[in-house]
C-alpha positions in Angstrom: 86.4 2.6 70.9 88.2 3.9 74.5 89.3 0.4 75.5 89.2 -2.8 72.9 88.7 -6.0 74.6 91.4 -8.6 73.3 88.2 -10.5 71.5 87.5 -7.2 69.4 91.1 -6.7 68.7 91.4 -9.4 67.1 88.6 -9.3 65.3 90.0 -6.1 63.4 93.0 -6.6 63.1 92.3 -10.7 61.4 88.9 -9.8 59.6 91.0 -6.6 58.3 93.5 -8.5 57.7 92.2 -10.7 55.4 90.2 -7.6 53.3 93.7 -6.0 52.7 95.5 -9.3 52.3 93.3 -10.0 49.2 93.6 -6.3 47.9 97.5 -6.6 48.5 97.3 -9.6 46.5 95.6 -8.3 43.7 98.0 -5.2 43.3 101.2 -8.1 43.8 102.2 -6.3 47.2 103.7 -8.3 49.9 101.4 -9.2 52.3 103.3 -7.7 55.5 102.9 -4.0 53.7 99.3 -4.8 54.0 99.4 -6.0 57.2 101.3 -2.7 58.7 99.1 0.1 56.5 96.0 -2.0 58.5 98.0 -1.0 61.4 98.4 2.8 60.6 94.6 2.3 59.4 93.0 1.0 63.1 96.2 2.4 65.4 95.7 5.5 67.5 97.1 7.6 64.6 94.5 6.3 62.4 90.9 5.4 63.1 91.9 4.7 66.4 89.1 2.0 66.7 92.2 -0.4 68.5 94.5 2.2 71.0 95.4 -0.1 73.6 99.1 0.5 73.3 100.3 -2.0 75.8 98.1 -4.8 74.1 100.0 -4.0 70.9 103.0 -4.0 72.6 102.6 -7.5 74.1 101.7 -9.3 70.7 104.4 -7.3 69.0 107.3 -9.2 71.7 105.8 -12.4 71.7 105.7 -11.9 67.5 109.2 -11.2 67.4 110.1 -14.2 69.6 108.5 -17.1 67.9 109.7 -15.3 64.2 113.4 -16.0 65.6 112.5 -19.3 66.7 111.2 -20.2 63.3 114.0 -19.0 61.6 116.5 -20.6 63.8 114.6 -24.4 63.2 114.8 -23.6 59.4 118.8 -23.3 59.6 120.0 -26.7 59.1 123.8 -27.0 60.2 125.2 -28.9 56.9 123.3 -26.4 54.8 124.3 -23.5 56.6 127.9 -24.2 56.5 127.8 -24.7 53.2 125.8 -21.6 51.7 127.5 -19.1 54.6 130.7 -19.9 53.2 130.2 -19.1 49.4 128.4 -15.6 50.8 130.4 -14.5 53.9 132.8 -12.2 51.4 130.1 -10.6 49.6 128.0 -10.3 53.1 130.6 -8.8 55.0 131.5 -6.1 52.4 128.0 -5.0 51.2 127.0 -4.7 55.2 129.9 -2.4 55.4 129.4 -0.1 52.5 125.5 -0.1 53.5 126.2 0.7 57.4 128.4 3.7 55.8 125.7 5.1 53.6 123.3 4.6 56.4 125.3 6.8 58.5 126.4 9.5 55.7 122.7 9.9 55.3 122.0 10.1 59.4 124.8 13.2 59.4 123.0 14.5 56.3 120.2 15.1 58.4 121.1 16.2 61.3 120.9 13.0 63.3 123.1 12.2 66.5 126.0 10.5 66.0 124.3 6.7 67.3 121.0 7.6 65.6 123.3 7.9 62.9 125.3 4.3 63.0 121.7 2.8 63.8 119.8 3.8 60.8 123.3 2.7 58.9 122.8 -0.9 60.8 118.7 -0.9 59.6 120.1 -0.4 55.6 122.3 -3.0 56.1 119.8 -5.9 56.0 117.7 -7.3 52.7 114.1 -8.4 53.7 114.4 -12.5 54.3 109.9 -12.5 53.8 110.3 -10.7 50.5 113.3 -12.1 49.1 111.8 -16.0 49.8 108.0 -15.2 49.2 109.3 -13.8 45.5 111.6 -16.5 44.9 110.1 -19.5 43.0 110.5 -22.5 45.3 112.8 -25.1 42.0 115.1 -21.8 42.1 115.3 -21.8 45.7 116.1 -25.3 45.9 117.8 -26.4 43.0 119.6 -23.3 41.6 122.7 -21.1 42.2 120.6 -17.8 42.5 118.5 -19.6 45.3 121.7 -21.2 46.6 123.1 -17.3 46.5 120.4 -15.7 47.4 119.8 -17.8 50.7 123.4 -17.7 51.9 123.5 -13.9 51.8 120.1 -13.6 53.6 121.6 -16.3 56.8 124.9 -14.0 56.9 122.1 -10.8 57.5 120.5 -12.8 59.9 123.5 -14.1 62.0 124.7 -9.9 61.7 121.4 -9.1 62.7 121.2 -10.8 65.9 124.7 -9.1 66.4 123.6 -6.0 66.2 120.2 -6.9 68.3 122.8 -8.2 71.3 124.5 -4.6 70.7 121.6 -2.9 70.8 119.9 -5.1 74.1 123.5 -4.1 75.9 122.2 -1.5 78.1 119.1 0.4 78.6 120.3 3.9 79.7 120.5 5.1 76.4 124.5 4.4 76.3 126.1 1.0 75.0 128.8 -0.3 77.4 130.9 -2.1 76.0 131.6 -4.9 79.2 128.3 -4.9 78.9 128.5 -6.4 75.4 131.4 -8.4 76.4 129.7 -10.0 78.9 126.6 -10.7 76.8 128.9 -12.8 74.5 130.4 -14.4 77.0 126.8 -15.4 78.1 126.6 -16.2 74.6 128.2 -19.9 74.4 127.0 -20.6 77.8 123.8 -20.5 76.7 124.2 -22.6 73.8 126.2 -25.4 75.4 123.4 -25.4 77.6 120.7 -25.8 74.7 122.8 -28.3 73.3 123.3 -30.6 76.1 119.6 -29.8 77.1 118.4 -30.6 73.7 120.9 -33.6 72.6 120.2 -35.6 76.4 116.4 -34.6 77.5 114.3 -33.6 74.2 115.6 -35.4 71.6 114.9 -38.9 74.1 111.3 -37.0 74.9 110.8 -36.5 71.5 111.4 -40.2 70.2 109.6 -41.9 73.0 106.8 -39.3 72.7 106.5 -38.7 69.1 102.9 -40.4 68.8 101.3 -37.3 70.6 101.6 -35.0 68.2 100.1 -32.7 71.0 102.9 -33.1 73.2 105.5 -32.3 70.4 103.8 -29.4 69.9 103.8 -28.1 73.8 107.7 -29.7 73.7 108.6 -27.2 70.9 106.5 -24.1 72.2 107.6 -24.5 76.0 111.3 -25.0 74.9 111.2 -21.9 73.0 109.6 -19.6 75.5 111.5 -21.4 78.3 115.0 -20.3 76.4 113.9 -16.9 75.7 113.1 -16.5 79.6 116.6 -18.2 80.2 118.3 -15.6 78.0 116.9 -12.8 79.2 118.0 -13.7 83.1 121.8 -13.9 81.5 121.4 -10.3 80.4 121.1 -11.5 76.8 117.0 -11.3 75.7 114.3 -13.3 75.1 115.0 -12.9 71.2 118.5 -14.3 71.2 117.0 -17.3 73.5 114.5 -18.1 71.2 116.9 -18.3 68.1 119.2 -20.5 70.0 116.0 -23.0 71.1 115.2 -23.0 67.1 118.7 -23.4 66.4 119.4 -26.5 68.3 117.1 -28.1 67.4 117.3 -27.8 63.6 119.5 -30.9 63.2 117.5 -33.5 64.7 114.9 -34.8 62.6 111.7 -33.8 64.0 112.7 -30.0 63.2 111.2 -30.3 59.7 107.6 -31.5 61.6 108.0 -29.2 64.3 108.2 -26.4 61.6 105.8 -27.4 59.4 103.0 -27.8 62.6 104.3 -24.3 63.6 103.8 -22.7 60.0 100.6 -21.8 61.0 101.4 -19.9 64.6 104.3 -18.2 62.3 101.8 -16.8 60.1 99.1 -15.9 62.8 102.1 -13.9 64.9 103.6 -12.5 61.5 100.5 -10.5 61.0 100.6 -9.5 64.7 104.4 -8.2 64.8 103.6 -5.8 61.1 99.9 -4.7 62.3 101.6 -4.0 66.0 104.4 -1.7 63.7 102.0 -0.1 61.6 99.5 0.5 64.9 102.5 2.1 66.5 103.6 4.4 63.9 102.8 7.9 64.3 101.2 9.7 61.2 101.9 13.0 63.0 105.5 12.3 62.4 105.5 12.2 58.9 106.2 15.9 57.5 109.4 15.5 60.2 110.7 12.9 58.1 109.5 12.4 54.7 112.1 14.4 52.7 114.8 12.1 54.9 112.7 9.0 54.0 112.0 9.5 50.5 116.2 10.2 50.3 116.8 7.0 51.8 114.5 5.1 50.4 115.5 5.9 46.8 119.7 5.4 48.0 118.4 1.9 49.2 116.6 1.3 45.8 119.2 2.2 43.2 122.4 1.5 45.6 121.3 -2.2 46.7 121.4 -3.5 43.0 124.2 -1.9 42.2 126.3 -3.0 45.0 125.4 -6.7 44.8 125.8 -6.9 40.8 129.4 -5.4 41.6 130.6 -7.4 44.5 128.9 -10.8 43.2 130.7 -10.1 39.3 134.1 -9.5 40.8 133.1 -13.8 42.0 132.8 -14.5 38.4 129.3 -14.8 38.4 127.4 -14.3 35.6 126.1 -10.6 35.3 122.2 -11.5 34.5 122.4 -13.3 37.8 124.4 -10.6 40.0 121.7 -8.3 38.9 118.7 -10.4 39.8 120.2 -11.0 43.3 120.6 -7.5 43.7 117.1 -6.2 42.4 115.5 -9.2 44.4 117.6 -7.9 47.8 116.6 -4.4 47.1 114.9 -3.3 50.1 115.7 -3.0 54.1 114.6 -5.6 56.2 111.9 -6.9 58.9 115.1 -7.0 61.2 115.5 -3.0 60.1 111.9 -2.7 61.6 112.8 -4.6 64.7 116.0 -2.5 65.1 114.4 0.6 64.7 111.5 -0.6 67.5 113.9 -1.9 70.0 116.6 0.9 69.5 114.1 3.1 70.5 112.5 0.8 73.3 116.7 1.6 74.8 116.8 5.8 74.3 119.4 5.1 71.4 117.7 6.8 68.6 114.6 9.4 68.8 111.0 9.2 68.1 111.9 11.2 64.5 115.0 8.9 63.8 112.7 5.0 63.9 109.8 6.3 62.1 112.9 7.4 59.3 113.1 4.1 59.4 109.8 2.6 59.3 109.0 4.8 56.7 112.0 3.8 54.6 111.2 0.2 55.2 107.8 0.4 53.6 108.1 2.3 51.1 111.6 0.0 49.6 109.0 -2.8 50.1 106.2 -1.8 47.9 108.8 -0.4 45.3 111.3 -3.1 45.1 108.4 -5.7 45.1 106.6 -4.3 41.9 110.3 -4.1 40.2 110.5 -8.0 41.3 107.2 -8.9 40.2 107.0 -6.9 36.6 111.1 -8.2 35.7 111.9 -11.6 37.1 110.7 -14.9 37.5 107.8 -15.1 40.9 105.2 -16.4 41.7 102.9 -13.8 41.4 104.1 -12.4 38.4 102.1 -10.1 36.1 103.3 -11.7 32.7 102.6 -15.3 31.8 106.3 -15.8 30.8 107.8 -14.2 34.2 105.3 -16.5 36.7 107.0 -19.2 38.2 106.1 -21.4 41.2 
């Protein structure tokens, strides 16, 4: 096909999805693995039936925004506090030691000295999908594992977005740093201006309004995308914007409605952002960077555990649950993806040095899943006395 229409792009890429959802099901795979090897299948290094590159661009940006919008509305403030502060020790320290292997393992193979700090920033995350969608949901509410579990995924986040505003600093393939310091000085500007916005104009709207769930809907969606806009005139980006719209607006109490309405958008932009990833990753590149990936992959895999058992025990927690924290937070991250897509989007790293990445993402996915699924309570477990819901 020279040039999909929009109309037969999505066709594939939702009628696909839903064939290879249902397989990934069967084989207990996380759905966003399928969703990116349908990517690699229909992309230009595949089948090649959808090549419109700037298409896939375009849902992949619009993807990433409303995904940080989401997760910003889930992050209640009281609940945040409280989890951040039990996990802010053991989140600081394990993104250290992982941002050092990451770059040990970038030296190892011959990557430049940012590539190098950038592939240690992708293994410093845990994926937030994975880590939820294989938790059951009385353990994620009502136990200290979920309680755990969730406060060291929010400190990833919040260093995520960190290291997105790092990364967003400058385009020329160099990272100022007044450039960064005027980002986050932009920073609280832009949330004292959410605030206010949301505290004085929507929350009244919202109240008067609330009737039309139509309107709430538009409210929520144009506040977003208007906040992403904002940020990226301030130099920040639209990401950043959109977290802080979500943000705001998860104390009042319409957040919980506005979230569950928007479940649905969330999902259809989900598959978007992983089919966009997998469309855009070359299979040409692979004999480049397999040894490299299958090395990192497999330090992920055995280090992640290890390092959570260790640094959660030494918080007199009891060693059966350090070790299912760490086997359940035993991959890289969604954000790792997004790192590796926008660091290259800015000249930081090389073609060779995000598909080391991408690579390395999916294949810690599909292993640490199955070592979830076959060991610990999910689910989608395999074993009667393992499946929980």
């Amino acid at each position: 096909m020279a040039d999909s229409s929009l109309f037969q792009s999505f066709f594939l890429i939702f009628s696909g999805a839903a064939i290879v959802a249902t397989l990934a099901l069967f084989g207990r795979q996380p759905l966003l693995v399928a969703y990116i090897a349908l990517g690699v299948l229909l992309g230009p290094s595949g089948l090649a039936v959808i090549d419109n590159l700037r298409l896939l661009s375009d849902m992949s940006s619009v993807g990433i925004i409303f995904l940080l919008f989401l997760l910003g509305l889930d992050m209640q403030p009281q609940a945040l506090a409280s989890v951040l502060r039990k996990a802010t020790f053991v989140g600081i320290l394990s993104c250290a030691i992982f941002l050092g292997i990451g770059f040990c393992i970038g030296q190892l193979f011959g990557f430049t000295t940012t590539e190098s700090w950038i592939i240690g920033m992708a293994l410093m995350f845990s994926s937030t999908i994975i880590g939820i969608k294989l938790l059951p949901t009385t353990v994620l509410h009502h136990k200290k594992l979920g309680e755990l579990m969730v406060g060291l995924l929010l400190f990833q986040d919040f260093v995520a977005i960190v290291c997105l505003m790092i990364l967003l600093s400058d385009s020329s393939g160099d990272v100022h740093l007044g450039q960064i310091a005027l980002s986050f000085g932009a920073l609280p500007l832009l949330v004292a201006f959410a605030w206010v916005v949301v505290k004085y104009l929507l929350l009244p709207l919202f109240s008067r309004f609330d009737r039309f769930h139509e309107y709430v809907f538009l409210m929520a969606l144009g506040w977003c995308m208007g906040m992403a806009e904002l940020a990226e005139t301030l130099g920040l980006s639209r990401e950043i914007g959109a977290f802080i719209a979500g943000i705001t607006l998860a104390a009042s109490r319409i957040s919980q409605y506005i979230a569950l309405n928007l479940k649905p958008l969330r999902d259809f932009f989900l598959i978007l952002f992983f089919f966009s990833l997998g469309a855009q990753f070359k299979l040409a590149m692979l004999p480049e960077i397999l040894l490299p990936a299958l090395v990192t992959a497999a330090v992920v895999l055995l280090a992640k555990p290890v390092v959570f058992r260790y640094l959660l025990g030494g918080h007199s927690e009891l060693k059966l649950l350090a070790w299912d924290i760490g086997f359940r937070l035993g991959q890289i991250s969604e954000f790792s993806l997004l790192i590796a897509l926008l660091a290259f989007g800015q000249n930081l790293i090389g073609s060779e040095a995000s598909h080391l990445i991408q690579a390395t993402a999916i294949l810690t996915f599909l292993v640490s899943s199955y070592i979830v699924v076959m060991n610990f309570p999910n689910p989608i477990a395999t074993k009667d006395e393992l499946r929980r819901d």
